[in-house]
N, C-alpha and C positions, 0 to 999 in steps of 0.2 A: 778235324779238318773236314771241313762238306766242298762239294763240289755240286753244281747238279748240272742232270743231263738234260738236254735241251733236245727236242724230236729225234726221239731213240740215238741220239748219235752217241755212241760209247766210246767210240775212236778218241772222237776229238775232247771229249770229259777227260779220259787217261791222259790225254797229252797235256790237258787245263792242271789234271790234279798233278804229273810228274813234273812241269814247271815251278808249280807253289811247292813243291818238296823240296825242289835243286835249291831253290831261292829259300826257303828256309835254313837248310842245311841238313838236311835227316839225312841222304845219303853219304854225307860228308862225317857226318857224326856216329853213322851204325857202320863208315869203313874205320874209323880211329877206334870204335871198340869192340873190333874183332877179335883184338891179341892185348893183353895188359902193355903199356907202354911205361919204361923205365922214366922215371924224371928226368934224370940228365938225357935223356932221347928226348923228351918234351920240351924243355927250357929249349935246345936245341932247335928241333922243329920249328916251337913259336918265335926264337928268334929269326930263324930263315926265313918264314911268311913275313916278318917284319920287316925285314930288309928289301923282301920283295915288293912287300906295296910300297914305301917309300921310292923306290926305283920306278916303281909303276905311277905314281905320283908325280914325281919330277919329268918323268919322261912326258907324261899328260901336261904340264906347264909347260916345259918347253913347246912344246907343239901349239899349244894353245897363243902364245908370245912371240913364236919366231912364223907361227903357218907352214913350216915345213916340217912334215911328218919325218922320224928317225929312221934310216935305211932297217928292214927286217933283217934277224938273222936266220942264217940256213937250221934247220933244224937234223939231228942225225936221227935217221929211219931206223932204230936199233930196235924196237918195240915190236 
């Protein structure tokens, strides 16, 4: 992967290359192989993403079809 820097600005090069990284997936991919992952934790997992984007899909039609955006929920600060 290249990036190049444009008048010395290295800042904003880092911020160019850690974009094409998120949107590739490397950071998504070098946290899934920090630790061996059991298969049944995996089928598991990719079926939970699954369900999530389909949720995440419907919800986008709906919105798309009625123009009323879905009430957000609250989120718990437990993190």
């Amino acid at each position: 992967m290249q990036v190049l820097v444009r008048d010395n600005n290295v800042e904003q090069a880092l911020r160019f290359l850690k974009k094409k990284l998120q949107r590739e997936g490397v950071f998504r991919e070098a946290r899934l192989r920090e630790r061996f992952e059991k298969p049944s934790e995996k089928r598991a997992r990719e079926k939970a993403e699954g369900m999530r984007r389909v949720r995440k899909l419907a919800r986008k039609k709906l919105e798309r079809e009625s123009g009323i955006s879905a009430p957000k929920k609250a989120r718990a600060s437990g993190r």
